[in-house]
PDB file of N, CA, C and O in Angstrom:
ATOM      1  N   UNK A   1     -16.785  34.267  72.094  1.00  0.00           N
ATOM      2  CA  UNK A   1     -17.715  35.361  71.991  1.00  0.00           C
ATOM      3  C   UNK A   1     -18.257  35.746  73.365  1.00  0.00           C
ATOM      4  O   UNK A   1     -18.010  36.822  73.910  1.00  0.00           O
ATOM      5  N   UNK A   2     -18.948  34.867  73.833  1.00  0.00           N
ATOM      6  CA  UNK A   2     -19.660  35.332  75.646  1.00  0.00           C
ATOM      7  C   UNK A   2     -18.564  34.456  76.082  1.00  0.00           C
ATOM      8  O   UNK A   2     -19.151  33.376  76.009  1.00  0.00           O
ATOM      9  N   UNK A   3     -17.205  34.133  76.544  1.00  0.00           N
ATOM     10  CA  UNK A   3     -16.675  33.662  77.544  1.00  0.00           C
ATOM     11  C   UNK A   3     -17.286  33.556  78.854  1.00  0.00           C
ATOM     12  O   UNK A   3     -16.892  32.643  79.579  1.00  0.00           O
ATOM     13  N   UNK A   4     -18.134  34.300  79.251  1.00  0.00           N
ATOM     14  CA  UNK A   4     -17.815  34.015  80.707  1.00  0.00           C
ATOM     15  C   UNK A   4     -19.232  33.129  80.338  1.00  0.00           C
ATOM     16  O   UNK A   4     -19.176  31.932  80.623  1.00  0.00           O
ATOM     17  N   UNK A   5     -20.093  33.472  79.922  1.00  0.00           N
ATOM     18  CA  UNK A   5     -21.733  32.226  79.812  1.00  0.00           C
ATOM     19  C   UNK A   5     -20.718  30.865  79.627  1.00  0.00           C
ATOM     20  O   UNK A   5     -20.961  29.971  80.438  1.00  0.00           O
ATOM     21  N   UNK A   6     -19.712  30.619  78.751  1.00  0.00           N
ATOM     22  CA  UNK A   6     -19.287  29.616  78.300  1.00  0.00           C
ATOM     23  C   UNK A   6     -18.494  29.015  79.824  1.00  0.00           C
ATOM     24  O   UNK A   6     -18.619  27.833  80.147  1.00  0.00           O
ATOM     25  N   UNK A   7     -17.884  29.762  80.462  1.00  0.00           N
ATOM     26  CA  UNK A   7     -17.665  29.365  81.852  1.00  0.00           C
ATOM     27  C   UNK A   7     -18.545  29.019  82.839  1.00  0.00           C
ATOM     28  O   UNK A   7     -18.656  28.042  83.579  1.00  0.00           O
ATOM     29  N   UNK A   8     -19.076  29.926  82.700  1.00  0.00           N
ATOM     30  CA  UNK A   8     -20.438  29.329  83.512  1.00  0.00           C
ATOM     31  C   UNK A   8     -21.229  27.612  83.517  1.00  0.00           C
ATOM     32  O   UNK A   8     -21.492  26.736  84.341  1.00  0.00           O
ATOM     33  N   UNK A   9     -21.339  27.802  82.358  1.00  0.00           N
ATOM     34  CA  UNK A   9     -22.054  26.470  81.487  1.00  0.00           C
ATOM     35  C   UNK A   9     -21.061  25.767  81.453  1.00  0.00           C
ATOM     36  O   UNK A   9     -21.765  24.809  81.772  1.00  0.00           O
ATOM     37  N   UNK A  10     -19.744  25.177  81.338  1.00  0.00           N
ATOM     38  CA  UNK A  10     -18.698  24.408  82.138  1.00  0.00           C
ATOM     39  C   UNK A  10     -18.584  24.076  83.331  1.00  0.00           C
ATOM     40  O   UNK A  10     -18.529  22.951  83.826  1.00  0.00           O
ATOM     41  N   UNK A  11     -18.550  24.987  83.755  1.00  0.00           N
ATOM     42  CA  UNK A  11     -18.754  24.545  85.521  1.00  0.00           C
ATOM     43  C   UNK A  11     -19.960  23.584  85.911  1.00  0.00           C
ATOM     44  O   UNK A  11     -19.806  22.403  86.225  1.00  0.00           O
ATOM     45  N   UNK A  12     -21.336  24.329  85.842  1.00  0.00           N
ATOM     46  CA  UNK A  12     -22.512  23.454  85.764  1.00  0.00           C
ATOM     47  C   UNK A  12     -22.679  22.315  85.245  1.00  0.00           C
ATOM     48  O   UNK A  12     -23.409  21.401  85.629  1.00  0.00           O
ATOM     49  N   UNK A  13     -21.802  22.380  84.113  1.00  0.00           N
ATOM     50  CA  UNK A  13     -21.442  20.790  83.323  1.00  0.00           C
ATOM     51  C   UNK A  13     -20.445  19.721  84.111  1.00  0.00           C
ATOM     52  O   UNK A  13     -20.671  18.521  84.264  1.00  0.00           O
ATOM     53  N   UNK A  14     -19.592  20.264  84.450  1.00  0.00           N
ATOM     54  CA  UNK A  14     -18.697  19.557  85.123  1.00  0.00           C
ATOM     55  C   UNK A  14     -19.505  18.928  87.446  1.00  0.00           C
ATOM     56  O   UNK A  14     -19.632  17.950  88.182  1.00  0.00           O
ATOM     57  N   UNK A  15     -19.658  19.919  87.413  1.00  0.00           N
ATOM     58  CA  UNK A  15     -20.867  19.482  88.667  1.00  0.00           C
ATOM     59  C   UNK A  15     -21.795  18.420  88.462  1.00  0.00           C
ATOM     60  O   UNK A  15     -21.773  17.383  89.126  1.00  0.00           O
ATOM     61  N   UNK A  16     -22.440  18.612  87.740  1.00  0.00           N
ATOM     62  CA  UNK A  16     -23.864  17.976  86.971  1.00  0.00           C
ATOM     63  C   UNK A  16     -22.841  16.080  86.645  1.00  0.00           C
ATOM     64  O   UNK A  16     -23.066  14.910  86.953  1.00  0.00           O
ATOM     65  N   UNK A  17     -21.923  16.708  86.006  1.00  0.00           N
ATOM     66  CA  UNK A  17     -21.550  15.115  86.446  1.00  0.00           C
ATOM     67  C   UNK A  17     -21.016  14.699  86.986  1.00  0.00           C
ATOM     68  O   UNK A  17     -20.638  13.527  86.957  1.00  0.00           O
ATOM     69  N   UNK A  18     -20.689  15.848  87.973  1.00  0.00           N
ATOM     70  CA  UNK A  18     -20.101  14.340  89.367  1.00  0.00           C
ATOM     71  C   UNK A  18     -20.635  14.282  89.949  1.00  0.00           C
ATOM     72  O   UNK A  18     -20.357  13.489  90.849  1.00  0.00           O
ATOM     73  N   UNK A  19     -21.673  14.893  90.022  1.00  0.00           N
ATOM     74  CA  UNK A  19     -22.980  14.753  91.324  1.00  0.00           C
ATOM     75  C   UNK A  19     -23.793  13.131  90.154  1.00  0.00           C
ATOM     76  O   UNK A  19     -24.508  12.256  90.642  1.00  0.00           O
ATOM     77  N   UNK A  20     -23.537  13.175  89.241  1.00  0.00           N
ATOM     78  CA  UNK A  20     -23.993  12.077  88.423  1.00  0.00           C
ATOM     79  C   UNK A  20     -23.346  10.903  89.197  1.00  0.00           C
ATOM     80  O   UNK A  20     -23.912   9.935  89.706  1.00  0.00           O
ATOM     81  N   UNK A  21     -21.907  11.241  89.165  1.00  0.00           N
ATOM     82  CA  UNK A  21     -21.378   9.609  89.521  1.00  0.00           C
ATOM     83  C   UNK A  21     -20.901   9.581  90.780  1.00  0.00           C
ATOM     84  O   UNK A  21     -19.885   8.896  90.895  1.00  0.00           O
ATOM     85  N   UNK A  22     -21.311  10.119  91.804  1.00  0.00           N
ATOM     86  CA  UNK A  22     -21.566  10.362  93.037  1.00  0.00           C
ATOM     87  C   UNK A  22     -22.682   9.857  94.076  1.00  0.00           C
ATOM     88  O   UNK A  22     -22.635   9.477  95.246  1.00  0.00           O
ATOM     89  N   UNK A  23     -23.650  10.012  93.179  1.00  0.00           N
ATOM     90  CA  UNK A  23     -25.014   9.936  93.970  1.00  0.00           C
ATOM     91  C   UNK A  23     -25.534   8.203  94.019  1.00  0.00           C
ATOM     92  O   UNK A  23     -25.357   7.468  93.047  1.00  0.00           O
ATOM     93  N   UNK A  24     -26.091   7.795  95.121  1.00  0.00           N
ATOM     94  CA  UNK A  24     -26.114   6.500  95.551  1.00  0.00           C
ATOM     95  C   UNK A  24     -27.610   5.929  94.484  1.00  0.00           C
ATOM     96  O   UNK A  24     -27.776   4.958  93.745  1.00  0.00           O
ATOM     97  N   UNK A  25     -28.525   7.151  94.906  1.00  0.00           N
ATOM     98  CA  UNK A  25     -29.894   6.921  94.055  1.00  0.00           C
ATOM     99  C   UNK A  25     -29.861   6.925  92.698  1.00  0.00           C
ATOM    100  O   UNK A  25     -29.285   7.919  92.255  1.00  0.00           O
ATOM    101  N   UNK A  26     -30.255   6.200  91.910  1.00  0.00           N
ATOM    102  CA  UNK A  26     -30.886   5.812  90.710  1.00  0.00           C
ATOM    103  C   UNK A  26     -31.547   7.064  89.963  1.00  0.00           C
ATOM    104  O   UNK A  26     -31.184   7.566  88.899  1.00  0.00           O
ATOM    105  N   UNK A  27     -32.311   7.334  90.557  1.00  0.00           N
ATOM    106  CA  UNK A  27     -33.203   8.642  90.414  1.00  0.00           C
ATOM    107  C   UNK A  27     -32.554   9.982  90.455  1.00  0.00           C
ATOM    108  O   UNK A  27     -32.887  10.904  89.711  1.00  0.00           O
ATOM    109  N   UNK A  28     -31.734  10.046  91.238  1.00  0.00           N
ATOM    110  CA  UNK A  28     -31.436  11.089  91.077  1.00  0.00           C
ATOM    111  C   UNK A  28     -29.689  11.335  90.362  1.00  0.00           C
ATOM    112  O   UNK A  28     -29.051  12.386  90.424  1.00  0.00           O
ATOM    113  N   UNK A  29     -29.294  10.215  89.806  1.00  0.00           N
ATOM    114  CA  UNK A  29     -28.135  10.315  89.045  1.00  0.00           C
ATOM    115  C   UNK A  29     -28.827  10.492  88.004  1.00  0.00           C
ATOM    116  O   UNK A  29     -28.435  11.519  87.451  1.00  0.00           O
ATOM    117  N   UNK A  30     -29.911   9.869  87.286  1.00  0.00           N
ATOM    118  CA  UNK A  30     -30.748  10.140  85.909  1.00  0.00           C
ATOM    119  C   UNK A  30     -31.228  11.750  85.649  1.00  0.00           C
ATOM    120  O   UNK A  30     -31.280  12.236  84.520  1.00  0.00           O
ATOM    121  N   UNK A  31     -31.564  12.479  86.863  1.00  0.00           N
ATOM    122  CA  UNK A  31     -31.924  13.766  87.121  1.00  0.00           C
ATOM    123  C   UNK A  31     -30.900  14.869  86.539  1.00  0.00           C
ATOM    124  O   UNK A  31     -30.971  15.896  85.864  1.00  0.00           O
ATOM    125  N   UNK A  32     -29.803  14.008  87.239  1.00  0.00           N
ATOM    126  CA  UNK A  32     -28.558  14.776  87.223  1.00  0.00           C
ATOM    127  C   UNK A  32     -27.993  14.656  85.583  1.00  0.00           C
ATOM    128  O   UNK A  32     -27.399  15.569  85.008  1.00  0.00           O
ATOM    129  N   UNK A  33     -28.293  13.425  85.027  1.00  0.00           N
ATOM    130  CA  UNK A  33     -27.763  13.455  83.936  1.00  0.00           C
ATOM    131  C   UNK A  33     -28.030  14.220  82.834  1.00  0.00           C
ATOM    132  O   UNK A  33     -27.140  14.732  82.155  1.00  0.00           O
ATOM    133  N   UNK A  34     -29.634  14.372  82.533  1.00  0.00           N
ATOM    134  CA  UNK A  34     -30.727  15.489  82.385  1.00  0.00           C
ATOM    135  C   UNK A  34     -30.199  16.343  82.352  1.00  0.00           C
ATOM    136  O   UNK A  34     -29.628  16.587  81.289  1.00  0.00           O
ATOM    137  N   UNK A  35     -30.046  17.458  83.653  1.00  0.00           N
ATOM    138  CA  UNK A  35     -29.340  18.239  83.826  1.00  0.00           C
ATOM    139  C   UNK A  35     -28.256  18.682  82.823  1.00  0.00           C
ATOM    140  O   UNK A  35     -28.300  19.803  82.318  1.00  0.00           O
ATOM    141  N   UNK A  36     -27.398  17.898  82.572  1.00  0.00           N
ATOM    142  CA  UNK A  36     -25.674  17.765  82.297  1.00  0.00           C
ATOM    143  C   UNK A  36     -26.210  17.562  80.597  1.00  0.00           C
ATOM    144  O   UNK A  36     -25.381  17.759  79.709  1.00  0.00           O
ATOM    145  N   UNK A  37     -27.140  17.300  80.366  1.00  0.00           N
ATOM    146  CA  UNK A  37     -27.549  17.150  78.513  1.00  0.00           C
ATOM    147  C   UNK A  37     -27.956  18.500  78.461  1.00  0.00           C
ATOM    148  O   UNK A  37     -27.520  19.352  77.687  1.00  0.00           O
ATOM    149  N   UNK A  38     -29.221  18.709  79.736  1.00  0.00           N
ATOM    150  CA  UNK A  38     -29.602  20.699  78.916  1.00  0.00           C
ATOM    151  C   UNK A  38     -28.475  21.376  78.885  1.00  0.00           C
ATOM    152  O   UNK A  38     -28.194  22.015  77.871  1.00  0.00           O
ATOM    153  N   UNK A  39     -27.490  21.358  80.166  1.00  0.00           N
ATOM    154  CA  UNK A  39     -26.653  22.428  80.268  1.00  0.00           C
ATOM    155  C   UNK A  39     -25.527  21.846  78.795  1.00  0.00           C
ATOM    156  O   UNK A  39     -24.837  22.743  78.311  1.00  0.00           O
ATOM    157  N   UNK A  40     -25.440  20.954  78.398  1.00  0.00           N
ATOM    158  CA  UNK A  40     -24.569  20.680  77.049  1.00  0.00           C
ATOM    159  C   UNK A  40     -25.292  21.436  75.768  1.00  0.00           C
ATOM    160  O   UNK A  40     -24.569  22.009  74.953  1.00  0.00           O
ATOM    161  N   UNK A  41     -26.722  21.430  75.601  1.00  0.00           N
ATOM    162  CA  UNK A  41     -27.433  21.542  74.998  1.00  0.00           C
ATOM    163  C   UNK A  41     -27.624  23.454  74.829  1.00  0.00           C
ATOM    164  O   UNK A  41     -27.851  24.071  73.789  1.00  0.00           O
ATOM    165  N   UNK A  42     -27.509  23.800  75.690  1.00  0.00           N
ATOM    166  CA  UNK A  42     -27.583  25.468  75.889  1.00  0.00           C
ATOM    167  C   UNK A  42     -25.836  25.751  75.848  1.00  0.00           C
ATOM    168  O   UNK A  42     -25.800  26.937  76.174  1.00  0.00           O
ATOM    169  N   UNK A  43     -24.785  25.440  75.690  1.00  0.00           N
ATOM    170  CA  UNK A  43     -23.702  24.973  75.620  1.00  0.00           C
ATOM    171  C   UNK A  43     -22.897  25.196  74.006  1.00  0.00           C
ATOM    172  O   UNK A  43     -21.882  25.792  73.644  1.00  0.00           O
ATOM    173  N   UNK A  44     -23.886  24.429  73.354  1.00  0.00           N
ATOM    174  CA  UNK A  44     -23.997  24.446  71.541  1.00  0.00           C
ATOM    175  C   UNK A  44     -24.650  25.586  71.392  1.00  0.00           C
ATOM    176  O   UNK A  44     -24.143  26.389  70.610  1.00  0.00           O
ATOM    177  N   UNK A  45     -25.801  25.932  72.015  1.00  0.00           N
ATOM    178  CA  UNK A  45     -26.422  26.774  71.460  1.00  0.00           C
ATOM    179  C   UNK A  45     -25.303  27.943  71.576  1.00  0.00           C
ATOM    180  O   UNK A  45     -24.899  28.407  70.510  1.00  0.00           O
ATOM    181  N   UNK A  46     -24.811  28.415  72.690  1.00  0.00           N
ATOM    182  CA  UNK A  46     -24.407  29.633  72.672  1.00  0.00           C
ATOM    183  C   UNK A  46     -22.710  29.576  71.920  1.00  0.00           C
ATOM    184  O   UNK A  46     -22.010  30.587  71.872  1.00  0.00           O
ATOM    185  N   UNK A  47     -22.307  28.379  71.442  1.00  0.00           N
ATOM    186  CA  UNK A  47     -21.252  28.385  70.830  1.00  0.00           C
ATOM    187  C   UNK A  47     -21.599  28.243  69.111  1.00  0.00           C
ATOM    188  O   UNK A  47     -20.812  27.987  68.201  1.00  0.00           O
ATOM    189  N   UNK A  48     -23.101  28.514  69.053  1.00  0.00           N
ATOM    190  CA  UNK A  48     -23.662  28.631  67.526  1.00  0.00           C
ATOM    191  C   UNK A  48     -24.420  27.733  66.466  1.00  0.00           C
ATOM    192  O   UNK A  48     -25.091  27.959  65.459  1.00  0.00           O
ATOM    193  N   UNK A  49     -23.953  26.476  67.238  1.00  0.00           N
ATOM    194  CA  UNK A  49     -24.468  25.233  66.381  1.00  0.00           C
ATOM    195  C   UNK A  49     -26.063  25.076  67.435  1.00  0.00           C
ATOM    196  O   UNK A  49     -26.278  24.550  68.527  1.00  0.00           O
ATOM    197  N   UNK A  50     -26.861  25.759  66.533  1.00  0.00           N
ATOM    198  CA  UNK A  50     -28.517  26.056  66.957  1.00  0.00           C
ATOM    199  C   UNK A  50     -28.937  24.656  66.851  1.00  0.00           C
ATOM    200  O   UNK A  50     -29.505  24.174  67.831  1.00  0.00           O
ATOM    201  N   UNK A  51     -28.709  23.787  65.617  1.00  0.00           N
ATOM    202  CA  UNK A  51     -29.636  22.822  65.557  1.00  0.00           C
ATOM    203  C   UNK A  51     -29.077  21.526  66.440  1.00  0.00           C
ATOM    204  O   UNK A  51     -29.905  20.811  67.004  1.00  0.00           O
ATOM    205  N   UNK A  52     -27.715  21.252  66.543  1.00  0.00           N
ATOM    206  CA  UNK A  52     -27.100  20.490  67.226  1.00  0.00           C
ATOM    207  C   UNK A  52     -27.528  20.529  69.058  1.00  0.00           C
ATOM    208  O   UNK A  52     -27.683  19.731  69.983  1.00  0.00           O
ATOM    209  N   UNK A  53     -27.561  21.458  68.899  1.00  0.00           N
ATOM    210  CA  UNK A  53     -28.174  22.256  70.750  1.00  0.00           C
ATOM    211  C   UNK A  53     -29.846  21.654  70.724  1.00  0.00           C
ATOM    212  O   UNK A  53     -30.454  21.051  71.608  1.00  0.00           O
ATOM    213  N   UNK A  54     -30.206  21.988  69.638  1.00  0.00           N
ATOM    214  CA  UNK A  54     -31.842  21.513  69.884  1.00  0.00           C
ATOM    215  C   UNK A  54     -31.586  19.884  69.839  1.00  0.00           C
ATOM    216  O   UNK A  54     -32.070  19.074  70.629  1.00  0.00           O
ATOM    217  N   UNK A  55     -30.860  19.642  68.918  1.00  0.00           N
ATOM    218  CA  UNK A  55     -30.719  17.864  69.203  1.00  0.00           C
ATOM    219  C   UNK A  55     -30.625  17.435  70.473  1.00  0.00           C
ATOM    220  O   UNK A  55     -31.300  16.582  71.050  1.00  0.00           O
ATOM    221  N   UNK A  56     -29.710  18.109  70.874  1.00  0.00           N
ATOM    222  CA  UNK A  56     -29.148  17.757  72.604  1.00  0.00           C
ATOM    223  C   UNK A  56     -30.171  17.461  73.591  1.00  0.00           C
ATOM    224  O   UNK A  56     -30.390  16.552  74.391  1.00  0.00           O
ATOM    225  N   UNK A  57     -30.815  18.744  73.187  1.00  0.00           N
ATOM    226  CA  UNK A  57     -31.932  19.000  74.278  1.00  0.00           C
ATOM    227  C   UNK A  57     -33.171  17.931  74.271  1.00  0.00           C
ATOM    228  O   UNK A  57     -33.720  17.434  75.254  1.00  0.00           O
ATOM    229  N   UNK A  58     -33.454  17.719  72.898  1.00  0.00           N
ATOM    230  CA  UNK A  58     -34.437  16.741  72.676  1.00  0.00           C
ATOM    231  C   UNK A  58     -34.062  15.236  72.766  1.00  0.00           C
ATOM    232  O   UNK A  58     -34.852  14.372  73.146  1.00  0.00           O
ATOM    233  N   UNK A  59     -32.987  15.040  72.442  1.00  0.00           N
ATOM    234  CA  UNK A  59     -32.422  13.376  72.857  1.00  0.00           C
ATOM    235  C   UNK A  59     -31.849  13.214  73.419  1.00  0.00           C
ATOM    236  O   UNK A  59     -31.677  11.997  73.487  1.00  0.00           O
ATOM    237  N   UNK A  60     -31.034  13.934  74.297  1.00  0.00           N
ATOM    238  CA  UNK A  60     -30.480  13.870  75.578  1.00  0.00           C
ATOM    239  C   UNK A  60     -31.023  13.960  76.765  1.00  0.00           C
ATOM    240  O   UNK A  60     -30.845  13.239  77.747  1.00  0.00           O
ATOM    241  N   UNK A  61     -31.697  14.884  76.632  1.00  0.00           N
ATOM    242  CA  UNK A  61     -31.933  15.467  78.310  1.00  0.00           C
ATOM    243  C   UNK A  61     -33.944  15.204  78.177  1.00  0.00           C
ATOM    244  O   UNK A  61     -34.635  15.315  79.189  1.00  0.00           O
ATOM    245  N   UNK A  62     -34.498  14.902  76.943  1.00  0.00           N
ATOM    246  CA  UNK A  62     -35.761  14.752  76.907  1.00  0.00           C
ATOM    247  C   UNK A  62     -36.133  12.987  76.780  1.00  0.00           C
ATOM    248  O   UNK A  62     -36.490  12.474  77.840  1.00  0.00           O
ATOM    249  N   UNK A  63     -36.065  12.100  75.590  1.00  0.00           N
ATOM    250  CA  UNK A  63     -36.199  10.984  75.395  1.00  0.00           C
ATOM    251  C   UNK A  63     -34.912  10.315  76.168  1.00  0.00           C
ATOM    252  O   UNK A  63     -35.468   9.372  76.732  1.00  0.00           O
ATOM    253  N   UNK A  64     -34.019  10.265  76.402  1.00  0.00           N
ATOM    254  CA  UNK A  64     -33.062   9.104  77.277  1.00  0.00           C
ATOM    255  C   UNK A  64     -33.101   9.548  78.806  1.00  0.00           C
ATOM    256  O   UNK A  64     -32.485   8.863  79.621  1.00  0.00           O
ATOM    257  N   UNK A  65     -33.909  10.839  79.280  1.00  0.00           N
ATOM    258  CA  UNK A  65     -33.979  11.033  80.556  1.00  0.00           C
ATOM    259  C   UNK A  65     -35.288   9.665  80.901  1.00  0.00           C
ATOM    260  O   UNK A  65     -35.183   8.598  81.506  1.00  0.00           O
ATOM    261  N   UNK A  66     -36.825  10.526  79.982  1.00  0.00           N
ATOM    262  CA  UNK A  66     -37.584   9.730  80.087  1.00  0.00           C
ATOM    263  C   UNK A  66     -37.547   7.877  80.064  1.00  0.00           C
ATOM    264  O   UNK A  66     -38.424   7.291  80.699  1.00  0.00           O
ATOM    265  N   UNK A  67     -36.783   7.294  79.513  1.00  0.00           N
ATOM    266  CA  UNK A  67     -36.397   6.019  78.899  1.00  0.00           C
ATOM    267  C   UNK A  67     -36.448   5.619  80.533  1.00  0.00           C
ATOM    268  O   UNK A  67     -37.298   5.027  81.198  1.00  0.00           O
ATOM    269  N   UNK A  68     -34.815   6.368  80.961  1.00  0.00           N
ATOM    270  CA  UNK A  68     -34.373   5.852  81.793  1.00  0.00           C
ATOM    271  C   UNK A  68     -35.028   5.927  83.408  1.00  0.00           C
ATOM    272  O   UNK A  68     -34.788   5.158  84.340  1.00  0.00           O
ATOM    273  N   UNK A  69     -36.050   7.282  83.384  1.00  0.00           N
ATOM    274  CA  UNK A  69     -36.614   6.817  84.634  1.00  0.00           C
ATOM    275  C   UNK A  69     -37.997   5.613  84.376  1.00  0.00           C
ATOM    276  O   UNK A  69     -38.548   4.927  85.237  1.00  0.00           O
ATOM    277  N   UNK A  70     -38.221   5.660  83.202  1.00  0.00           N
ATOM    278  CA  UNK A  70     -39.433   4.616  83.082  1.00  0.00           C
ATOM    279  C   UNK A  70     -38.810   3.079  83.666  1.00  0.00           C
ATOM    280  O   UNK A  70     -39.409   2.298  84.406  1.00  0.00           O
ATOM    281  N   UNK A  71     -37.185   2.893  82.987  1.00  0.00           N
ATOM    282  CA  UNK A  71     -36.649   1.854  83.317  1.00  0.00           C
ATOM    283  C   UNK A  71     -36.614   1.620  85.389  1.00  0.00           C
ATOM    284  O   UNK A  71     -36.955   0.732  86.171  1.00  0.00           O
ATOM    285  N   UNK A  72     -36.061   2.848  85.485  1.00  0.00           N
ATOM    286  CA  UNK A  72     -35.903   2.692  87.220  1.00  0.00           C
ATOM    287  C   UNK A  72     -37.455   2.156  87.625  1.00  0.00           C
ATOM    288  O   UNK A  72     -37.577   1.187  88.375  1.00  0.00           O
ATOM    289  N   UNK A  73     -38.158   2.576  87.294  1.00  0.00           N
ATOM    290  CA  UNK A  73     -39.637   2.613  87.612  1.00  0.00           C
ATOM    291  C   UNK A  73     -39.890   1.066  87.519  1.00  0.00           C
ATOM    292  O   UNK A  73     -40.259   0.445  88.516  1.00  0.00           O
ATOM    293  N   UNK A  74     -39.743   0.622  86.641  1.00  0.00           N
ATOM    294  CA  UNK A  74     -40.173  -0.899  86.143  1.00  0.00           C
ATOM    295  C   UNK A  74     -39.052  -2.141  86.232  1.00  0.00           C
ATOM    296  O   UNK A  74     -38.870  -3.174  85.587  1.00  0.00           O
ATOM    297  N   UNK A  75     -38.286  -1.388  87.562  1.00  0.00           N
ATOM    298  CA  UNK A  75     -37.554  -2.536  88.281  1.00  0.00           C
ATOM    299  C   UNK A  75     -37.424  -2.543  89.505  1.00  0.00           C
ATOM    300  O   UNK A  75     -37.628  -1.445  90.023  1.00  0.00           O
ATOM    301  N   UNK A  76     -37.095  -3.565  90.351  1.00  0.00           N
ATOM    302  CA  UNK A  76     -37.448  -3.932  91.549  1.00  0.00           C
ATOM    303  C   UNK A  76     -36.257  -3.178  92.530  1.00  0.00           C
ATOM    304  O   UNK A  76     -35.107  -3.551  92.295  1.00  0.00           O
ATOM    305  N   UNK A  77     -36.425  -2.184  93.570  1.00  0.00           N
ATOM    306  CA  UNK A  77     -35.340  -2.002  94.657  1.00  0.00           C
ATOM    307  C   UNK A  77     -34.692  -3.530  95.519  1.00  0.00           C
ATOM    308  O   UNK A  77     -35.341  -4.491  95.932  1.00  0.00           O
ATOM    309  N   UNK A  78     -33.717  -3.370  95.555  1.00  0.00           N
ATOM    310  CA  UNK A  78     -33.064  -4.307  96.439  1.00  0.00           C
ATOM    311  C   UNK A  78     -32.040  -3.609  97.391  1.00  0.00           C
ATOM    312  O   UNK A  78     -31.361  -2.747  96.832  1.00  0.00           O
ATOM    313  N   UNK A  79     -31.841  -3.773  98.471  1.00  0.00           N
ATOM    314  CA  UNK A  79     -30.655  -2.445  98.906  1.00  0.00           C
ATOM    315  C   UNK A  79     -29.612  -3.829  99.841  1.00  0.00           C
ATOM    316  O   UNK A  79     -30.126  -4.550 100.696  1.00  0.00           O
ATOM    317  N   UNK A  80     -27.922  -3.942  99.358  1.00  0.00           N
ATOM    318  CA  UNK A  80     -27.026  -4.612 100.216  1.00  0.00           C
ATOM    319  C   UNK A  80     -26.655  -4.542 101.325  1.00  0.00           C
ATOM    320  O   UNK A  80     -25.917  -5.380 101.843  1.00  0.00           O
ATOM    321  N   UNK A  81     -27.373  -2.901 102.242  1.00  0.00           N
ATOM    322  CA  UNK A  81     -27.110  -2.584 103.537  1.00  0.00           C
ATOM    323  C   UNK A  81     -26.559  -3.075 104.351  1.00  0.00           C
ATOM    324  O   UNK A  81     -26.484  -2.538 105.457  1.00  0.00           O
TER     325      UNK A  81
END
């Protein structure tokens, strides 16, 4: 139906995670992952499945973002330099 939004929102998806498994920081691979759930999440939506897209958005990119920076937060840096 919108091809090119649907391209769009692929691309951003596909970025979003390799900048995920790329990035050295903790913090900001979790950011990135975030990212890569809304853009999945707006993704469904525009391919029709409304409630599946709101799922996304709310347990993907909302409660397992939060989880996981609380986790970074409540553990100790160590760096192998």
């Amino acid at each position: 139906m919108h091809w090119e939004l649907e391209l769009v929102l692929y691309v951003f998806l596909v970025i979003a995670a390799l900048v995920s498994l790329y990035v050295k920081d903790l913090l900001t691979a979790v950011v990135s992952l975030s990212v890569f759930s809304y853009v999945l999440a707006m993704l469904f939506v525009s391919m029709g499945a409304i409630d599946v897209g709101f799922t996304e958005a709310v347990v993907g990119a909302g409660v397992t973002g939060v989880l996981f920076v609380v986790m970074i937060y409540k553990t100790s840096r160590r760096s192998n330099d």
